[in-house]
One Martini backbone bead per residue (centre of mass of N, CA, C, O) as a GRO file, in nm:
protein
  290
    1UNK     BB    1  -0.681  -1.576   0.451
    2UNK     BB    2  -0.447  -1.404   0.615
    3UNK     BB    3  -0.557  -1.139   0.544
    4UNK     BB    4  -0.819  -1.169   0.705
    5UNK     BB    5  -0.686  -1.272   0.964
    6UNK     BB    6  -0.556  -1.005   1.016
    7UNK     BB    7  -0.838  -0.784   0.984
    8UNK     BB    8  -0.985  -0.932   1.218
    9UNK     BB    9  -0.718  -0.876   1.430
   10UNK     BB   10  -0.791  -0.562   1.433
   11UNK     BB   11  -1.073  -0.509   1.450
   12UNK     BB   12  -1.100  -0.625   1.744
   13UNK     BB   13  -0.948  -0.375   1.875
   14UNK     BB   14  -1.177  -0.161   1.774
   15UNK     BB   15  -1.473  -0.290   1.883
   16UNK     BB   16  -1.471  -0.471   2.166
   17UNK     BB   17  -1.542  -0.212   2.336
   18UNK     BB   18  -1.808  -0.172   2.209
   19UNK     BB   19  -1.837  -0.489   2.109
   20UNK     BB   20  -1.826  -0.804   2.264
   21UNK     BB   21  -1.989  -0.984   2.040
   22UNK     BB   22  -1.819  -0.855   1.786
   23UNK     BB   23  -1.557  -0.941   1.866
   24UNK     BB   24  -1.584  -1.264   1.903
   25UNK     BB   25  -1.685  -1.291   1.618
   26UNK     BB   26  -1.346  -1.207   1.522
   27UNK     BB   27  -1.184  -1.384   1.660
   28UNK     BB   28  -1.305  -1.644   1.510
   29UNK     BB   29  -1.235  -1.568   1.235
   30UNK     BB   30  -0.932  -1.509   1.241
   31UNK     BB   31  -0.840  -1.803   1.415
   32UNK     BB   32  -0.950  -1.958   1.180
   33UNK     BB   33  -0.816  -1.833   0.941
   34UNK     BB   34  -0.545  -1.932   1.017
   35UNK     BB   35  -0.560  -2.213   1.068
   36UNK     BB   36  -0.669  -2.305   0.774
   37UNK     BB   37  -0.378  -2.170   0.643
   38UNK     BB   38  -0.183  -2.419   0.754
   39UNK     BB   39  -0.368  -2.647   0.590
   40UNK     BB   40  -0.268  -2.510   0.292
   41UNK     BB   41  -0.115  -2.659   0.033
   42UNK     BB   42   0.026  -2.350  -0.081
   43UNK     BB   43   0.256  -2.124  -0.272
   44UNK     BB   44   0.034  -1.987  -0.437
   45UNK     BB   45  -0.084  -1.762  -0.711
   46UNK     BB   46  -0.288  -1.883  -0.975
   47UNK     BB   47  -0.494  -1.869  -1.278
   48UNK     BB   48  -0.668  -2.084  -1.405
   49UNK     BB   49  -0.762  -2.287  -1.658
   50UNK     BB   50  -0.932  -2.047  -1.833
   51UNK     BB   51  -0.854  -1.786  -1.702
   52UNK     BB   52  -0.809  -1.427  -1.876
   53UNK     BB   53  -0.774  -1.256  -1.662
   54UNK     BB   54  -0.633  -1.065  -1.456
   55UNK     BB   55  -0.338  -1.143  -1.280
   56UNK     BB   56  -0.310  -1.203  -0.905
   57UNK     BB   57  -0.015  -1.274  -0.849
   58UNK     BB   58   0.156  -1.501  -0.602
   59UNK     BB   59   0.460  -1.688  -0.506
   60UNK     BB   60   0.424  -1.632  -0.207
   61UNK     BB   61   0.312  -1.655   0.190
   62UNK     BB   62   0.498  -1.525   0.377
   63UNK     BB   63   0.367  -1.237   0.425
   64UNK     BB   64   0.101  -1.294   0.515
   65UNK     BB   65   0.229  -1.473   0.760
   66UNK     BB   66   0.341  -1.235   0.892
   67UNK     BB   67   0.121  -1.052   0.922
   68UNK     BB   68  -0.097  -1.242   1.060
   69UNK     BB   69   0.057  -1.292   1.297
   70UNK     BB   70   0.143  -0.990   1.416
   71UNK     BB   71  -0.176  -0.946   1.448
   72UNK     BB   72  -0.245  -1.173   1.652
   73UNK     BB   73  -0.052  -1.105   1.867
   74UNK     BB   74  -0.115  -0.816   1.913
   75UNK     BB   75  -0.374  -0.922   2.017
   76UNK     BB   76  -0.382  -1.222   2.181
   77UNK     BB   77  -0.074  -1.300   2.295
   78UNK     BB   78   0.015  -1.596   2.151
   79UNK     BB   79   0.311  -1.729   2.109
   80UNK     BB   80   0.262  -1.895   1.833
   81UNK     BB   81   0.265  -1.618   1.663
   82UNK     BB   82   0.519  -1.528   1.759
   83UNK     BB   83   0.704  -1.752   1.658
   84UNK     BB   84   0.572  -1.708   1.324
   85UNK     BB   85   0.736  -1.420   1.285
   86UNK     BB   86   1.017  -1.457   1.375
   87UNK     BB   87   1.121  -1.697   1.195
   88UNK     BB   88   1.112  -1.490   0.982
   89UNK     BB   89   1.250  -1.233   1.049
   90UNK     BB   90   1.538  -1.366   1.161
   91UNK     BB   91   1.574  -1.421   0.806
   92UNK     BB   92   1.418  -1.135   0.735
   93UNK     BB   93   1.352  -0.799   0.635
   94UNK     BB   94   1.072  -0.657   0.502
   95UNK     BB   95   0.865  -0.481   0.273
   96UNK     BB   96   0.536  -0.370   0.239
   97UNK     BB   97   0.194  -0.211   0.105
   98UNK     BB   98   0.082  -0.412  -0.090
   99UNK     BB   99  -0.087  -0.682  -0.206
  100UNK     BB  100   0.186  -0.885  -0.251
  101UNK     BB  101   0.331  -0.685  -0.023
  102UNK     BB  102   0.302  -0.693   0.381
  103UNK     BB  103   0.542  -0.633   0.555
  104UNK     BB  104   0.475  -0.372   0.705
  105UNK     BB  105   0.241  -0.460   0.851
  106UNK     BB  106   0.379  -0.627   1.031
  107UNK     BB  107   0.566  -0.489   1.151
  108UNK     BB  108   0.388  -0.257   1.284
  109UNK     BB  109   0.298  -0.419   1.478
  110UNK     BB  110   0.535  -0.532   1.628
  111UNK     BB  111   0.607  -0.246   1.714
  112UNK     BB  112   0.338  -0.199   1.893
  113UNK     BB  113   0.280  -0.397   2.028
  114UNK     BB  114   0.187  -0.497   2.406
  115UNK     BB  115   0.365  -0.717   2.447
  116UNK     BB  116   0.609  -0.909   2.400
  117UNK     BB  117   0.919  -0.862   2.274
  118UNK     BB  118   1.208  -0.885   2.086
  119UNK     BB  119   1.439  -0.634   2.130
  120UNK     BB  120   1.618  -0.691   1.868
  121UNK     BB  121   1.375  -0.723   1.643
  122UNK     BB  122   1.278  -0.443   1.690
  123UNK     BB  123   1.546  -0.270   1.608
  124UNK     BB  124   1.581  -0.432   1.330
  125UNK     BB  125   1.346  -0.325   1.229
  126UNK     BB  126   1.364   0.004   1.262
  127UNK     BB  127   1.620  -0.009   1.103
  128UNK     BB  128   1.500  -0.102   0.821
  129UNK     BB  129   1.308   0.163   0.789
  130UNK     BB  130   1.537   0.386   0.774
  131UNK     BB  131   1.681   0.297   0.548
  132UNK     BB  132   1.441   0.317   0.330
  133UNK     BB  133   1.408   0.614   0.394
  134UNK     BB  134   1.687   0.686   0.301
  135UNK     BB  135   1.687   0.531  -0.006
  136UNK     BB  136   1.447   0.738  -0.076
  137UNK     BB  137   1.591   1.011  -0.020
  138UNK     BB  138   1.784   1.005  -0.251
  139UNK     BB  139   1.589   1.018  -0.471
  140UNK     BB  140   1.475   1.290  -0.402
  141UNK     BB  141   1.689   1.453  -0.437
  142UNK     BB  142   1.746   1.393  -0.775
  143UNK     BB  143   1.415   1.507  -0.791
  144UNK     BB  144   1.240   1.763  -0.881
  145UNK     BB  145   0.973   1.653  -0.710
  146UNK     BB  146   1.056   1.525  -0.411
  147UNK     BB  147   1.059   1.231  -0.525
  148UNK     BB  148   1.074   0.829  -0.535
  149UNK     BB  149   1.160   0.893  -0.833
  150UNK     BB  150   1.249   0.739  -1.141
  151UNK     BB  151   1.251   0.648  -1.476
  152UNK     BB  152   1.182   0.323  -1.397
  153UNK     BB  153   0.875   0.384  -1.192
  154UNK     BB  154   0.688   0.417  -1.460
  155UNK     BB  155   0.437   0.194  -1.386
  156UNK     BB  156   0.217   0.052  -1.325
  157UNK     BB  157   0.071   0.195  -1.084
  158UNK     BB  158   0.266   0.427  -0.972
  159UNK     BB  159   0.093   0.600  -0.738
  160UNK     BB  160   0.103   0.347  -0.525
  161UNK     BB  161   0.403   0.334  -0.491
  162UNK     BB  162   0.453   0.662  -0.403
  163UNK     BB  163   0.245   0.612  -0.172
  164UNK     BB  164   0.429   0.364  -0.044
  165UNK     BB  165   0.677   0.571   0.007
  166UNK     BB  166   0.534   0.746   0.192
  167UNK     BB  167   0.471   0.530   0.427
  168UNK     BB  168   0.766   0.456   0.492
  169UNK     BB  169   0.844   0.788   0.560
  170UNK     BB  170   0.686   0.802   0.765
  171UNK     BB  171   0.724   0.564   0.981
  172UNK     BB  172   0.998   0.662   1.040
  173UNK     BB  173   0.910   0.976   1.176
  174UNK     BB  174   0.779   0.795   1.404
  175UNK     BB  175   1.070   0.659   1.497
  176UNK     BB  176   1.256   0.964   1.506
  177UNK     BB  177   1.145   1.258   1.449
  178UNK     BB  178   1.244   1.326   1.119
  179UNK     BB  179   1.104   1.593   0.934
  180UNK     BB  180   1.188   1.509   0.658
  181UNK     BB  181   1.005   1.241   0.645
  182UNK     BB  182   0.737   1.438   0.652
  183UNK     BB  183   0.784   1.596   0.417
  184UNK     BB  184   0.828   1.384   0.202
  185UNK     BB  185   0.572   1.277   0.189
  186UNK     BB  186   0.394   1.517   0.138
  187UNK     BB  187   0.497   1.513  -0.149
  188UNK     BB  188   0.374   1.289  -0.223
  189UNK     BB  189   0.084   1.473  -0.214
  190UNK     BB  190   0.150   1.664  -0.425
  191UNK     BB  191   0.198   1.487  -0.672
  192UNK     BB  192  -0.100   1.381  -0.670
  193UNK     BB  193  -0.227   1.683  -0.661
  194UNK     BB  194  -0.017   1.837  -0.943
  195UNK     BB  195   0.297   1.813  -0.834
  196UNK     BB  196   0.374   1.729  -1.180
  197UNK     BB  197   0.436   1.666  -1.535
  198UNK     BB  198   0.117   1.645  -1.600
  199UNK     BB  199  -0.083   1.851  -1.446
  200UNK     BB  200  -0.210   1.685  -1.231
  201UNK     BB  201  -0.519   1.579  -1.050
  202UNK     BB  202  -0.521   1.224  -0.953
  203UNK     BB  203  -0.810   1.293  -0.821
  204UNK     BB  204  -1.099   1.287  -0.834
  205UNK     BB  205  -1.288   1.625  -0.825
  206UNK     BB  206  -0.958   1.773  -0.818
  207UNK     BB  207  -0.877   2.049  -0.947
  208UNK     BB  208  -0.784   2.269  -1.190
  209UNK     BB  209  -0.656   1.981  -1.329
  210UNK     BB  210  -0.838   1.735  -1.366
  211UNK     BB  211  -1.015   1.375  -1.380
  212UNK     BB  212  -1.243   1.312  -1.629
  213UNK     BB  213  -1.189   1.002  -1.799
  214UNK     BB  214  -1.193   0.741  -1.662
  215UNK     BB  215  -1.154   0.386  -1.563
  216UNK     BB  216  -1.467   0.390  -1.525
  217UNK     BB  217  -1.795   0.267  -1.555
  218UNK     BB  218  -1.971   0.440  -1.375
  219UNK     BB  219  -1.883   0.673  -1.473
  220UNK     BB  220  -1.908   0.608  -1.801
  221UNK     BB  221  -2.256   0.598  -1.749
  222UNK     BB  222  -2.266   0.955  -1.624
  223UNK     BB  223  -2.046   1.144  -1.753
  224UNK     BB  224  -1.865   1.130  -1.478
  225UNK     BB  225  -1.665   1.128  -1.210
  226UNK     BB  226  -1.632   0.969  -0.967
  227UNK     BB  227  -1.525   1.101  -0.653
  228UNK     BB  228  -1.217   0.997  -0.489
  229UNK     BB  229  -1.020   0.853  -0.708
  230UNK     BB  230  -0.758   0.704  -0.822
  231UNK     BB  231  -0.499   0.659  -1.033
  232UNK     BB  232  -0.245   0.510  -1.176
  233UNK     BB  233  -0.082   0.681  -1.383
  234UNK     BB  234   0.196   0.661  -1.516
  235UNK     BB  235   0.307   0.428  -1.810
  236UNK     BB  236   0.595   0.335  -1.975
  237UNK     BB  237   0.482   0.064  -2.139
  238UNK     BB  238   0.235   0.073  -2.278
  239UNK     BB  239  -0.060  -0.113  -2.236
  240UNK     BB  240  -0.242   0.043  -2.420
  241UNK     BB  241  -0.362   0.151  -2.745
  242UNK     BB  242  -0.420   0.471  -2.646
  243UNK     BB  243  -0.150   0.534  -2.469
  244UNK     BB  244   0.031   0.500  -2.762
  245UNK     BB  245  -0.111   0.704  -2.922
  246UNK     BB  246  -0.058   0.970  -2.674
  247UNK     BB  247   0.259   0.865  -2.581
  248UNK     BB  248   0.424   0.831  -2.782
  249UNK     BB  249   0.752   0.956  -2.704
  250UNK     BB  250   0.751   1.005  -2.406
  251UNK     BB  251   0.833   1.063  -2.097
  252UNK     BB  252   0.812   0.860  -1.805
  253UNK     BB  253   0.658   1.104  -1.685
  254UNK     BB  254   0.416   1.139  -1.973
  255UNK     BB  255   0.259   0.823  -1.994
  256UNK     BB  256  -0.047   1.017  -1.959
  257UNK     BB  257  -0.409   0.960  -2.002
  258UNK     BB  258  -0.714   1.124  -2.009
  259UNK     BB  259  -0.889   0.859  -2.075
  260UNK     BB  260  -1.131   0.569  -2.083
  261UNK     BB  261  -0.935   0.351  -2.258
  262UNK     BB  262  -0.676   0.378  -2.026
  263UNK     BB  263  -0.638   0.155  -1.850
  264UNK     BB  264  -0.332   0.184  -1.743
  265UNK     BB  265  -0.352   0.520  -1.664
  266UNK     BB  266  -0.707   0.569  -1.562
  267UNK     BB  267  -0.758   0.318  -1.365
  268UNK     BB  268  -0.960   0.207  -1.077
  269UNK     BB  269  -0.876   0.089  -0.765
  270UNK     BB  270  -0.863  -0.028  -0.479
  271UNK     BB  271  -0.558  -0.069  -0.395
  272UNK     BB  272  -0.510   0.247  -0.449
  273UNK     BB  273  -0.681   0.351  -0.255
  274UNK     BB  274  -0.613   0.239   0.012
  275UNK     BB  275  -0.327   0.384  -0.007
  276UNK     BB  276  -0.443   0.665   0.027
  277UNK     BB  277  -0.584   0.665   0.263
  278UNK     BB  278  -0.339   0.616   0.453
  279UNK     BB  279  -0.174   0.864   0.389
  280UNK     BB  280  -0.401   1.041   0.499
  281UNK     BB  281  -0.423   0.939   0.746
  282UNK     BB  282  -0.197   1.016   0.844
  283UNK     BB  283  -0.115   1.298   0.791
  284UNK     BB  284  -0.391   1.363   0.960
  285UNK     BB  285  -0.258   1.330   1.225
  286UNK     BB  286  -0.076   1.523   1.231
  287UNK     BB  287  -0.237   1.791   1.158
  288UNK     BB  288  -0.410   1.738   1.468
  289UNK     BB  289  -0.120   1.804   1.632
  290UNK     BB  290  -0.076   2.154   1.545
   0.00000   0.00000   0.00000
């Protein structure tokens, strides 16, 4: 309910110019939708008794509402939001970029408000992006391959986390204008496109060494695979018996087999591909500017 009251105040300000009575009726459901979860006596989610299949757990909805006031106050300029994001900043500033933890999109908005907003705590948001894109930084010096991943990062859905640290590392870049993070962001899109361990072109239907055959239903139904998709890519956990039979004894970063049974490594999911649409977004605006 908070992401969506979110991203219908984000709505707001992209349509309303466009159309003020589809914009009207963007801010009545994200005000509404914001309202109704501040009276929702929920403290995370899991999946109800007797539901078996994959649990998207989420122990806490305080980044939702973190990112939710601060979309909020960002479109609508009302203090009430102001300082249900404030409250939470000024007891820690946290990072996330993905399903589970959202607290980028909050500051991101927060920093970039046209409101007014606390300048020690727009500071200290800044502060925090540019440490995090430091310490992504040292792991890329180490890494054979300029990106932010060591041994133990090559877990399930690896590919959408490597490009939410490319995203963090952009944002630095916004805020510093320090060429080297935009540098580094960029391999880590060499890296999904090809420059990586396995030799593959992680994007369906791209690279002279491409991913024929996701766990994608709609491709294995057309017995090709629908175009521009991201895949989940190494997971040394080996989380599915197929993955097992063809990577075991691989080291974690060639953990990954283009089959379609390997729903662990192959697998494509919309906020996998969220996160990739995001990242080109970003680097195509730099392109747009040379």
């Amino acid at each position: 309910t908070l992401d969506f009251a979110a991203a219908m105040a984000m709505a707001v300000r992209f349509y309303d110019p466009i159309d003020h009575a589809y914009g009207e009726k963007l801010s009545e459901a994200s005000r509404s939708a914001y309202a109704a979860a501040l009276l929702m006596e929920v403290k995370g989610f899991k999946n109800p008794e007797g539901i078996v299949t994959g649990e998207y757990g989420d122990e806490g909805l305080e980044d939702e509402l973190y990112w939710a006031s601060a979309e909020l106050y960002r479109t609508f300029g009302e203090e009430g939001y102001r300082k249900k994001f404030e409250d939470i900043a000024f007891g820690h500033i946290s990072h996330g970029y993905g399903w589970e933890d959202v607290y980028s999109f909050g500051n991101v908005a927060y920093i970039n408000c046209e409101y007014p907003v606390d300048e020690v705590l727009k500071t200290m948001i800044r502060g925090a992006i540019t440490a995090k894109a430091d310490y992504l930084m040292t792991i890329c010096r180490s890494n054979g391959y300029n990106v932010s991943f060591n041994e133990k990062s090559f877990i399930w859905g690896s590919n959408m986390y490597l490009i939410q640290n490319a995203s963090h590392l952009y944002m630095a870049y916004t805020l510093t204008g320090k060429e080297e993070y935009l540098i580094s962001a960029k391999e880590h899109m060499h890296y999904i496109f090809g420059k990586n361990p396995c030799n593959v072109c992680f994007l369906t239907g791209f690279g002279s060494n491409r991913v024929s055959h996701p766990h994608h239903r709609p491709s294995a139904a057309q017995s090709a695979p629908m175009q521009g998709m991201i895949i989940g890519g190494p997971d040394s956990g080996l989380h599915d018996p197929t993955a097992e039979e063809h990577c075991k004894g691989n080291p974690p970063a060639k953990c990954y087999t283009d089959q379609l049974l390997s729903y662990s490594t192959n697998e494509i999911t919309l906020y996998w591909n969220s996160a990739m649409l995001l990242l080109m977004a970003q680097l195509l605006r730099e392109d747009s500017k040379a």
